[in-house]
Structures are given as structure tokens and as C-alpha cells.
OpenMM code with the backbone's topology and positions (N, CA, C; nanometers):
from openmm import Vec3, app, unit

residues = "UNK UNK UNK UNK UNK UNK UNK UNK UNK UNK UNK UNK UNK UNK UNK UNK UNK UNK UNK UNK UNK UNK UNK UNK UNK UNK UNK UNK UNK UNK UNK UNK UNK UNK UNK UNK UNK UNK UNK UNK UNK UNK UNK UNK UNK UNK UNK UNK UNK UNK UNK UNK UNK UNK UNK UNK UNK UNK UNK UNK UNK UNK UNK UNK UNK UNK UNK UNK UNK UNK UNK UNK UNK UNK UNK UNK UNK UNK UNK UNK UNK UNK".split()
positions = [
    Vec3(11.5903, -10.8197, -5.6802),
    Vec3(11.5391, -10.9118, -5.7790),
    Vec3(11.6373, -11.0268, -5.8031),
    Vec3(11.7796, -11.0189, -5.7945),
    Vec3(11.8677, -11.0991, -5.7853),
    Vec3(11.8353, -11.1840, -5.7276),
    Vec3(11.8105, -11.1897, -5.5445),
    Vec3(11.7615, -11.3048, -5.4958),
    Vec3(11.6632, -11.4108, -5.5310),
    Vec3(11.5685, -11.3334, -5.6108),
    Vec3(11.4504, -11.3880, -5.6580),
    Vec3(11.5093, -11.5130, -5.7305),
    Vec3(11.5653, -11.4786, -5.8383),
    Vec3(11.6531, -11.6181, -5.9561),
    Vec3(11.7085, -11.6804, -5.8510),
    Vec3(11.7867, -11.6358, -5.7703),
    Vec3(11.8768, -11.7586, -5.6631),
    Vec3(11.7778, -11.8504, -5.6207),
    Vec3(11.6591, -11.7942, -5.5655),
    Vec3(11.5449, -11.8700, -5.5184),
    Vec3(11.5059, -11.9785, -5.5856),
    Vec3(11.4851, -11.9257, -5.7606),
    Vec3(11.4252, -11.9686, -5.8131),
    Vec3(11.5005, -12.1084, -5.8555),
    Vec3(11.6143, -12.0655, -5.8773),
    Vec3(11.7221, -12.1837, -5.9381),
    Vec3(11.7670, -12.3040, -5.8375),
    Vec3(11.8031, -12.2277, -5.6963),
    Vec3(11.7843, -12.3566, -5.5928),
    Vec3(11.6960, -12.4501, -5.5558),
    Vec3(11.5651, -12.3926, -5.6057),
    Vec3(11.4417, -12.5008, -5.6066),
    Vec3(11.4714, -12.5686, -5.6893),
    Vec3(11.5004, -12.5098, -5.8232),
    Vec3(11.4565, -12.6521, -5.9262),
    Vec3(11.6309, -12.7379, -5.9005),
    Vec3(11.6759, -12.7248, -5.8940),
    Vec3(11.8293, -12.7800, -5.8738),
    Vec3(11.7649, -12.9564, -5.7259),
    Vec3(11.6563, -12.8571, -5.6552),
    Vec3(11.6891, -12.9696, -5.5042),
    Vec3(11.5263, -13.0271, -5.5821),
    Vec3(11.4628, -13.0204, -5.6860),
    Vec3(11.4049, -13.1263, -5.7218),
    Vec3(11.4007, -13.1931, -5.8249),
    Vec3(11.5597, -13.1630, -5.9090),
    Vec3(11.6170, -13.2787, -6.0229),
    Vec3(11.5231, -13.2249, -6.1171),
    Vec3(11.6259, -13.3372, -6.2628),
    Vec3(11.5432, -13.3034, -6.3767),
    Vec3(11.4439, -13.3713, -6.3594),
    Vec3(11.3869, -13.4683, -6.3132),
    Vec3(11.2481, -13.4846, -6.3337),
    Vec3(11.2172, -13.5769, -6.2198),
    Vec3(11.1059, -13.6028, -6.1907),
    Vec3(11.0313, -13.6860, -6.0697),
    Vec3(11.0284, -13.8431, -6.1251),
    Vec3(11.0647, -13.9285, -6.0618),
    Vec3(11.0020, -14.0533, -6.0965),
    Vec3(10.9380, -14.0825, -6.0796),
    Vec3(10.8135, -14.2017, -6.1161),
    Vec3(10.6722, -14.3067, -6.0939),
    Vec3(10.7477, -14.4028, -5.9956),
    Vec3(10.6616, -14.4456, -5.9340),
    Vec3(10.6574, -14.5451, -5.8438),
    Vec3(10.7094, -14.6248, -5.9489),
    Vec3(10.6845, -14.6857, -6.0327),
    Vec3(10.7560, -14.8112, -6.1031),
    Vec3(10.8453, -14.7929, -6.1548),
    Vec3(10.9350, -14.6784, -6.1892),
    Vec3(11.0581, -14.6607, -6.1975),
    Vec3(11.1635, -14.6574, -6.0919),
    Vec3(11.0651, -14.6118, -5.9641),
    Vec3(11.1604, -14.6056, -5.8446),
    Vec3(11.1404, -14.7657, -5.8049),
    Vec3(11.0813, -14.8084, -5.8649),
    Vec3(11.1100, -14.9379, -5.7688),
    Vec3(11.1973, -15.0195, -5.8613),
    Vec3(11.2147, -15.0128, -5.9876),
    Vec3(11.3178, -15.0383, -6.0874),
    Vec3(11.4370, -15.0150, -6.0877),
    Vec3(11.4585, -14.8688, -6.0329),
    Vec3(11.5754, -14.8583, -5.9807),
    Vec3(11.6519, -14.8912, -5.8737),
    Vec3(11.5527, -14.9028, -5.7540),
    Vec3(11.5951, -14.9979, -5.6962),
    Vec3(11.6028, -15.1615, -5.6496),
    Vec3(11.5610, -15.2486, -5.7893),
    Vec3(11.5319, -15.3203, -5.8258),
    Vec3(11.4296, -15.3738, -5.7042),
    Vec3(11.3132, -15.3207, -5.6536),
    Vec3(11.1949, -15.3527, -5.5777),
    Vec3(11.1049, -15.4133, -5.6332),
    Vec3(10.9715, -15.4106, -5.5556),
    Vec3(10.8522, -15.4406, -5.6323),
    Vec3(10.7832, -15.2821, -5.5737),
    Vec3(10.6635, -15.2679, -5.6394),
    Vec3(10.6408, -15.1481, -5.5945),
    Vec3(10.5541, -15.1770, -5.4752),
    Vec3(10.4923, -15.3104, -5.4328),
    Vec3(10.4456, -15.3417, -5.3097),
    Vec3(10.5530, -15.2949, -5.2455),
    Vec3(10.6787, -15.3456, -5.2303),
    Vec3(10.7734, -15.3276, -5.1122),
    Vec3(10.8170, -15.1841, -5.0905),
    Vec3(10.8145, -15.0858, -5.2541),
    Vec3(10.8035, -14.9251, -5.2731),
    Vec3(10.7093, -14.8479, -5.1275),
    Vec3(10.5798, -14.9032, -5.1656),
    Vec3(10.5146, -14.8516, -5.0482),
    Vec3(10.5104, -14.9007, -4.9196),
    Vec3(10.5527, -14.9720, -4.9199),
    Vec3(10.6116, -15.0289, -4.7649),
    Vec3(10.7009, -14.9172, -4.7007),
    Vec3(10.8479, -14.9287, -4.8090),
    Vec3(10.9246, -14.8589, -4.7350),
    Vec3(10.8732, -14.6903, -4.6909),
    Vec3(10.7745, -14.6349, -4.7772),
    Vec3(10.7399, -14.4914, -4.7739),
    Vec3(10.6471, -14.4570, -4.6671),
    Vec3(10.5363, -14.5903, -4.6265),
    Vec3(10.4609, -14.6376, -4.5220),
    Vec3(10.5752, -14.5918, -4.3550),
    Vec3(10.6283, -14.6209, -4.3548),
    Vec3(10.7293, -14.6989, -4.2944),
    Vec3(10.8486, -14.5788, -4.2956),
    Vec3(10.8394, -14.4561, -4.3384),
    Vec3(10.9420, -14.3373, -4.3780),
    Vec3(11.0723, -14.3571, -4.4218),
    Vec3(11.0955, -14.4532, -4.4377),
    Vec3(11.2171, -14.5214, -4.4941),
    Vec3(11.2549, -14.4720, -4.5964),
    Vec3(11.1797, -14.4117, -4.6921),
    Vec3(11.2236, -14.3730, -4.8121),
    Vec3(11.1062, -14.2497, -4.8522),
    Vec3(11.1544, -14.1437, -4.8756),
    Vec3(11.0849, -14.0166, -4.9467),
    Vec3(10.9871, -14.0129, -5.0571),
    Vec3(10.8794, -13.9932, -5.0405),
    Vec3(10.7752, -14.0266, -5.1737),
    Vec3(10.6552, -13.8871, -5.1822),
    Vec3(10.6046, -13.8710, -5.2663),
    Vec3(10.5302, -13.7613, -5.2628),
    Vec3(10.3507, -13.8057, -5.3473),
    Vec3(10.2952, -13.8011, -5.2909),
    Vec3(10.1648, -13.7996, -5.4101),
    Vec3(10.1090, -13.6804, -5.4680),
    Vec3(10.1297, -13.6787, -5.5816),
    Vec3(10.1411, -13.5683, -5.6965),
    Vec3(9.9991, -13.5897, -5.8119),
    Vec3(9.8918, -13.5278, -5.7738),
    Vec3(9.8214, -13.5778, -5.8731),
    Vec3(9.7577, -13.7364, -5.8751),
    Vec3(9.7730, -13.7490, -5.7446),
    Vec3(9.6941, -13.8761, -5.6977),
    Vec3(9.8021, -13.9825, -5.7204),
    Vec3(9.9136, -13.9338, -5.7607),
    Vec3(10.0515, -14.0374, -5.8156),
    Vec3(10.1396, -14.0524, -5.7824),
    Vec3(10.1844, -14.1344, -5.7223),
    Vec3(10.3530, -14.1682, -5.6596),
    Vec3(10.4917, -14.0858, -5.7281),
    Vec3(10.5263, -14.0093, -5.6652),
    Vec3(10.6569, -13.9549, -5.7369),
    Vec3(10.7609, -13.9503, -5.6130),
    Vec3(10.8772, -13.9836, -5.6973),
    Vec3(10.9853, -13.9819, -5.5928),
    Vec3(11.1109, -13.8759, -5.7234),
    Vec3(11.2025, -13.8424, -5.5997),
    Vec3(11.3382, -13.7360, -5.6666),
    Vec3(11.4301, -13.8993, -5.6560),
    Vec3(11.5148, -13.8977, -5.7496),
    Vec3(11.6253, -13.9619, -5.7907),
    Vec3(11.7121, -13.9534, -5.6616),
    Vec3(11.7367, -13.8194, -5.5557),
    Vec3(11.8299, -13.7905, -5.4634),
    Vec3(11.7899, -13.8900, -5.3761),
    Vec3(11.5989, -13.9138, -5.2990),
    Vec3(11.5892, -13.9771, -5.2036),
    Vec3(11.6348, -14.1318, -5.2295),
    Vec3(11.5861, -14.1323, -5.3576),
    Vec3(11.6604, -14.3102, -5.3572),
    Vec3(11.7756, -14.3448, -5.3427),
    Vec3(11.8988, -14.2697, -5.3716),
    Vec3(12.0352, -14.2615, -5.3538),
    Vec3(12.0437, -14.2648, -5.2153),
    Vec3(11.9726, -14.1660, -5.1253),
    Vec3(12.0281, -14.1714, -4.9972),
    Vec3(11.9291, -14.3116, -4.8913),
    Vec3(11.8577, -14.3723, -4.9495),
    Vec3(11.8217, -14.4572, -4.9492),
    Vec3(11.9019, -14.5928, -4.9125),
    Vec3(11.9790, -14.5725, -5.0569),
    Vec3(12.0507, -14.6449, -5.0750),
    Vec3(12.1848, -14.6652, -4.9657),
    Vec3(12.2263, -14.5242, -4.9773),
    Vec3(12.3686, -14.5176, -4.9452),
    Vec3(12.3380, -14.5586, -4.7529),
    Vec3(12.2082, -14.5287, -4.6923),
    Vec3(12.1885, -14.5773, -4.5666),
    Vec3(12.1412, -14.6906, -4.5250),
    Vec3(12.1718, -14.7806, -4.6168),
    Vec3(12.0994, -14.8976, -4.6419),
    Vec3(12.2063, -14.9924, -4.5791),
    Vec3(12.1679, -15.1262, -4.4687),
    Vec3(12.2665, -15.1490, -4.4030),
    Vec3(12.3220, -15.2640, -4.5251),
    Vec3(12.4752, -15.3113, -4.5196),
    Vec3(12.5335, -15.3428, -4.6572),
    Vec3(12.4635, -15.5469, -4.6558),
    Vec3(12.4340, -15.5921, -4.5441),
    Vec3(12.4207, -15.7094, -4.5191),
    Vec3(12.2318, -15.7144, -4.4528),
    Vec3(12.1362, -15.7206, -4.5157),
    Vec3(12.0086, -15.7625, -4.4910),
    Vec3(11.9715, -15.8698, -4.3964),
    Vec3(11.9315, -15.8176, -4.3262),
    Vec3(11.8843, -15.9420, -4.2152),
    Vec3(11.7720, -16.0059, -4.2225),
    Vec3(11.7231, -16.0922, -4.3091),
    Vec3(11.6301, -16.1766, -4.3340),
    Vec3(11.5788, -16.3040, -4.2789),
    Vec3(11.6250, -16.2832, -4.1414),
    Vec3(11.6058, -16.4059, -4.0589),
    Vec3(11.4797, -16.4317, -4.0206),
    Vec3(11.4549, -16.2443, -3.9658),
    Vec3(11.2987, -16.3105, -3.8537),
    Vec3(11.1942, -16.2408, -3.9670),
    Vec3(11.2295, -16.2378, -4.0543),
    Vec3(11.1082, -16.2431, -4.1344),
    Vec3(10.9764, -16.3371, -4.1857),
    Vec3(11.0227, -16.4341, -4.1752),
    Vec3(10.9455, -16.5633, -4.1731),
    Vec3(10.8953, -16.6370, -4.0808),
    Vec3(11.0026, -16.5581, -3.9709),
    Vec3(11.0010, -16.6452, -3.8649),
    Vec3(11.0207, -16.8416, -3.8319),
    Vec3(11.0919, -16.8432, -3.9163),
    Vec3(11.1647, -16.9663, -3.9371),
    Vec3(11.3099, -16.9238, -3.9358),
    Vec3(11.3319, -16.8672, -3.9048),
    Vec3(11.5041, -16.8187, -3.9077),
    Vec3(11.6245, -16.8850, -4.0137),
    Vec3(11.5628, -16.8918, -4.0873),
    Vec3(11.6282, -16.9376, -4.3027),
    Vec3(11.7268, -16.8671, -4.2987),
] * unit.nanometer
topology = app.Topology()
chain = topology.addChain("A")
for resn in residues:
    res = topology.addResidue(resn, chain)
    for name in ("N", "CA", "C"):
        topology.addAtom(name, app.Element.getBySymbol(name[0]), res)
């Protein structure tokens, strides 16, 4: 039965105190939430639909972050090379 609590406690530990909304995750990472579902489109970033609703863990946005290259290349986006 011991194992059981270990079980139980490592789950809730690897999904944080609470889930965020799409508009918080995109707040936090100061996004829009168009560009939110882009990146999740696109697997770039971890997202779950919960109840027909965007939820993300606080962890995936961090590692998000932290793999995020430090200099954005925004050249051929326009294709005007700005």
C-alpha cells in the first residue's frame, strides 16, 4: 500500500499546483494566444485540451523557454528580410 501514496504523490507533484488557460500561458509568455496555438500546432510547446479547454503545466512553458534559441530569427518571415 506504501507504493500506492508514492504513486499517488508523484503524479500530482509532475502536474503542479494547478493547470493554466491558454491566456495565462500566453501571458506568461508574453504571446498572443494566436501564436499559443501555433506553437502547440507545431509541438513546440505542451498543451492539453481539458474539457474542451486549453490547459498547459507551468513546467512545459519553462522548458519552452529555457530551449528557446536566445536571438529570434525574424528575417524570412515576411519575406522581405527586415
Amino acid at each position: 500500500m506504501k507504493t500506492h501514496k508514492n504513486s499517488k504523490a508523484e503524479t500530482a507533484s509532475a502536474i503542479g499546483d494547478r493547470l493554466l488557460t491558454l491566456r495565462e500561458a500566453a501571458d506568461v509568455l508574453r504571446l498572443s494566444t494566436r501564436t499559443m496555438r501555433e506553437y502547440v500546432q507545431r509541438g513546440e510547446i505542451e498543451g492539453r485540451i481539458i474539457g474542451r479547454r486549453w490547459r498547459f503545466r507551468r513546467a512545459d512553458l519553462d522548458a519552452f523557454f529555457a530551449n528557446a534559441p536566445r536571438n529570434w530569427d525574424f528575417a524570412g518571415k515576411n519575406n522581405q528580410g527586415d
